[in-house]
C-alpha positions as a Python dict, from the first residue, in 0.01 Angstrom:
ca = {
    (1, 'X'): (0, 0, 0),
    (2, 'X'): (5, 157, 344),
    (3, 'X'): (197, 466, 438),
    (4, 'X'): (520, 264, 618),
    (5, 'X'): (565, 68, 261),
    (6, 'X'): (526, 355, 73),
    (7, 'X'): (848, 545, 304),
    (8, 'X'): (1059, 205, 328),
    (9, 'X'): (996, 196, -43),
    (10, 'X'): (1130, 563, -91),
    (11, 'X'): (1433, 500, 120),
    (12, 'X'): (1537, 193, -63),
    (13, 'X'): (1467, 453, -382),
    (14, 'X'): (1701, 706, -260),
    (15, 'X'): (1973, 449, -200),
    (16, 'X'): (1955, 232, -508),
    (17, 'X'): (1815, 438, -760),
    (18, 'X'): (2164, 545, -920),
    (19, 'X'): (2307, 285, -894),
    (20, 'X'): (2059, 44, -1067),
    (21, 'X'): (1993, 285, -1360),
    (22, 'X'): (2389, 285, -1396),
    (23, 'X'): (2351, -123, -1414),
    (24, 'X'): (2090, -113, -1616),
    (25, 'X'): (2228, 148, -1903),
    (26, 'X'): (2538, -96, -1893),
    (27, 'X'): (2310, -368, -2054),
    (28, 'X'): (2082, -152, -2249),
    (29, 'X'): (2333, 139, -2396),
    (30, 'X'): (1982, 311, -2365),
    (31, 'X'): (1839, 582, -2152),
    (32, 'X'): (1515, 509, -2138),
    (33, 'X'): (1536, 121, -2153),
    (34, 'X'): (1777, 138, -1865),
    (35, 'X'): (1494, 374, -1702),
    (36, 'X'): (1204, 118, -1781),
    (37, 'X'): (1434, -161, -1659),
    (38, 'X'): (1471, 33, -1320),
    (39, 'X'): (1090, 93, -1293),
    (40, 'X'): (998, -228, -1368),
    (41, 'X'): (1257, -362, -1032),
    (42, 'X'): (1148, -155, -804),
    (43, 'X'): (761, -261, -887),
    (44, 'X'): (878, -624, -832),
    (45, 'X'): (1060, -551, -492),
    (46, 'X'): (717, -378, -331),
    (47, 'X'): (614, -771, -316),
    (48, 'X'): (893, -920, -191),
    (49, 'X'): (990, -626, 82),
    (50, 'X'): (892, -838, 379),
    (51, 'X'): (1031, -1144, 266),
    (52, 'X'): (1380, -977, 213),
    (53, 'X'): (1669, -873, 426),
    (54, 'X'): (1836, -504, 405),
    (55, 'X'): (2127, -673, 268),
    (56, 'X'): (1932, -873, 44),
    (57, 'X'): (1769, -555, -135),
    (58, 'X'): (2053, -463, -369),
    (59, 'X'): (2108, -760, -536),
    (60, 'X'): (1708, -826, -551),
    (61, 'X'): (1737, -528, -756),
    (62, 'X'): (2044, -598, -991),
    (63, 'X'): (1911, -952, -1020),
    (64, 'X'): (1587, -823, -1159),
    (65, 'X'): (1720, -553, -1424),
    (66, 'X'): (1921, -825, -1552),
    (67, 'X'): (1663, -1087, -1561),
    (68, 'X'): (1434, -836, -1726),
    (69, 'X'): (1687, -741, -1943),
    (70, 'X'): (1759, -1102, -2064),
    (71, 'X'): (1355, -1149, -2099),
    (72, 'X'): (1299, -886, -2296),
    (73, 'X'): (1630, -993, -2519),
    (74, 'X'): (1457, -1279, -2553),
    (75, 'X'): (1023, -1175, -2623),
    (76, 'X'): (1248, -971, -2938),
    (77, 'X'): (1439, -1251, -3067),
    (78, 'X'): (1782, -1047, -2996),
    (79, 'X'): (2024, -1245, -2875),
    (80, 'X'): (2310, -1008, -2891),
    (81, 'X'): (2322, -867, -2572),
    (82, 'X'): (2582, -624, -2569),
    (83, 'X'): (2536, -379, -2808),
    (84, 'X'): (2725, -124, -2954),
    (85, 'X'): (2623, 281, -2868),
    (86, 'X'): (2777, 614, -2805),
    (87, 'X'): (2922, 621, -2492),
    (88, 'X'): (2776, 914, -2242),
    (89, 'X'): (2998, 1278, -2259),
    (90, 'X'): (3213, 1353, -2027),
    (91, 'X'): (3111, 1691, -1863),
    (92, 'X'): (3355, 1973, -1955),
    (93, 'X'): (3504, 2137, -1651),
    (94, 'X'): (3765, 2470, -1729),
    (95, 'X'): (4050, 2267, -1625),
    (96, 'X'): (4019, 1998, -1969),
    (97, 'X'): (4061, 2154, -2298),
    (98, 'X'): (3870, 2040, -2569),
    (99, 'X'): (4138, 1827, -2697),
    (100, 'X'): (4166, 1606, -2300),
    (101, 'X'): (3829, 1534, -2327),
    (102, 'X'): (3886, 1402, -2679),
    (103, 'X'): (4200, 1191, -2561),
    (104, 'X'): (3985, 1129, -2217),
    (105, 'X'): (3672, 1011, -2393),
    (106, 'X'): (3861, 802, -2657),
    (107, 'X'): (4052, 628, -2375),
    (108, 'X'): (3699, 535, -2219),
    (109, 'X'): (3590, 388, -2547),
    (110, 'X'): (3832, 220, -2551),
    (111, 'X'): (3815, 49, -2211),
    (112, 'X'): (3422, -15, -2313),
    (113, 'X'): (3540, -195, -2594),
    (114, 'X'): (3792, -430, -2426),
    (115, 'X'): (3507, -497, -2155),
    (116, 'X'): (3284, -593, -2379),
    (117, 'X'): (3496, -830, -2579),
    (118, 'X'): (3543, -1002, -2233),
    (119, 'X'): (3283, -1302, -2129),
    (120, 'X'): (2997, -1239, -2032),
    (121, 'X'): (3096, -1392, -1655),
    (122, 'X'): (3383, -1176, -1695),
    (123, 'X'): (3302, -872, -1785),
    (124, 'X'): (2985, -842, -1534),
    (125, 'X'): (3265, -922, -1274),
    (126, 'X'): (3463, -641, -1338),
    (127, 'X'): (3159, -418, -1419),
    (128, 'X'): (2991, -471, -1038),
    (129, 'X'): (3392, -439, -932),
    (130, 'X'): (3489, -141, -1095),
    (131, 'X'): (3179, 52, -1152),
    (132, 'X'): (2915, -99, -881),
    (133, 'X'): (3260, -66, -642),
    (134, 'X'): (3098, -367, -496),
    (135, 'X'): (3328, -604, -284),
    (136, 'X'): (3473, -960, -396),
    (137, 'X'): (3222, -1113, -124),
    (138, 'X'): (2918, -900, -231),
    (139, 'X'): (3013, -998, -543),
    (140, 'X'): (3038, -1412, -476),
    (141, 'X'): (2665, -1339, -336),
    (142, 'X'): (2530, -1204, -636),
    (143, 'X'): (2710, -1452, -831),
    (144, 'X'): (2620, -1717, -585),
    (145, 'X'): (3018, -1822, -637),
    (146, 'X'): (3298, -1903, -387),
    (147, 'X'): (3520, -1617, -294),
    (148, 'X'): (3817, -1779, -465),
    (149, 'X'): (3611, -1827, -790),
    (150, 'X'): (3507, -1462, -820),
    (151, 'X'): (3871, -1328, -723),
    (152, 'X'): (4011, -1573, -993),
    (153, 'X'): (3763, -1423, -1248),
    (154, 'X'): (3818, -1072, -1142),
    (155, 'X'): (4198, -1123, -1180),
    (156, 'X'): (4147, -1285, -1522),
    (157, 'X'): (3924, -1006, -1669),
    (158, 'X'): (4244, -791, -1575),
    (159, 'X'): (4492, -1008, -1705),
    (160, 'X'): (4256, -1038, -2094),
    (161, 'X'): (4235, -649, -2100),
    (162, 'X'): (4575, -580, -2012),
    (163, 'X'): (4691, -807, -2277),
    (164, 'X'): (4410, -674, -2481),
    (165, 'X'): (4515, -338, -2428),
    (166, 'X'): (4907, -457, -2564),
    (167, 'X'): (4782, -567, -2862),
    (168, 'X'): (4589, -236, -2892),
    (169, 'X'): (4940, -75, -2874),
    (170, 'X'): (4792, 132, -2557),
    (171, 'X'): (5044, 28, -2261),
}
C-alpha cells in the first residue's frame, strides 16, 4: 500500500472510527466484538477506496459492520441478534449523586429495552437517528428507501416507544 493510501486511510480512521465502534457495540453488546467488527471494515474499505466517493465512505463502513455482524450471526448458528448485556456506566461527574446516576442509568435501560423490542427496520432507524445523529436523507441512502418511507418509520418507532413507555407507567 503506498504512502497516499496509507494517510487517506488514516483520515477516514480519524473520522469514522467512533462512530463505527459505537454502531458496532449496538449490535454486538460487546467490546471487543464491536472492536473486531470495526477492524475487519476498515480492512475491506482499503480495496474499495478508489472506487468510492467521500460521501460514500460512511455508509461503506456501517454497511460492512452490519453485514459482518449478520455473517458471523449466522457461521454460529445464532439467530438472535439483539442480545441482552449490561449497558456501559455513565461517568460520574460531582454534580450527580450516586442516587441520579442510578435513576439516570435505569432510565437508559430502559430506553434500550423499548428499542430493542422495536423491529428490526425500526429500531436501526431510530438508532442511526438518534445516536448516529444521521439525517432522514442520509438515512433513506443507507436504507436505500424513499425519504417519505424512512420519515414514516422514524415517526412510528416514536409513536411504539411512547406508547411503550405508557404501558411502562414512565410518562
Amino acid at each position: 500500500m503506498c504512502v497516499d493510501k496509507t494517510d487517506q486511510l488514516a483520515k477516514i480512521y480519524q473520522l469514522y472510527c467512533e462512530e463505527c465502534y459505537l454502531y458496532a457495540y449496538y449490535f454486538t453488546k460487546n467490546a471487543i466484538q464491536a472492536e473486531d467488527l470495526v477492524s475487519h471494515a476498515f480492512l475491506a474499505i482499503i480495496d474499495s477506496l478508489p472506487f468510492l466517493q467521500q460521501q460514500q465512505i460512511k455508509y461503506y463502513l456501517f454497511k460492512t459492520i452490519k453485514n459482518r455482524f449478520i455473517d458471523g450471526q449466522r457461521k454460529d448458528k445464532r439467530y438472535q441478534l439483539w442480545r441482552k448485556s449490561t449497558i456501559p456506566q455513565i461517568k460520574q461527574t460531582s454534580a450527580f449523586t450516586p442516587l441520579d446516576a442510578l435513576i439516570k442509568e435505569e432510565e437508559r435501560r430502559r430506553l434500550y429495552q423499548s428499542i430493542d423490542r422495536l423491529p428490526e427496520d425500526t429500531r436501526e432507524v431510530i438508532l442511526l437517528y438518534y445516536f448516529m445523529e444521521l439525517s432522514i436523507d442520509e438515512i433513506a441512502k443507507y436504507k436505500e428507501w424513499t425519504y417519505t418511507q424512512t420519515k414514516n418509520r422514524l415517526y412510528r418507532g416514536r409513536l411504539l416507544l411512547k406508547e411503550d413507555f405508557i404501558n411502562e407507567g414512565i410518562v
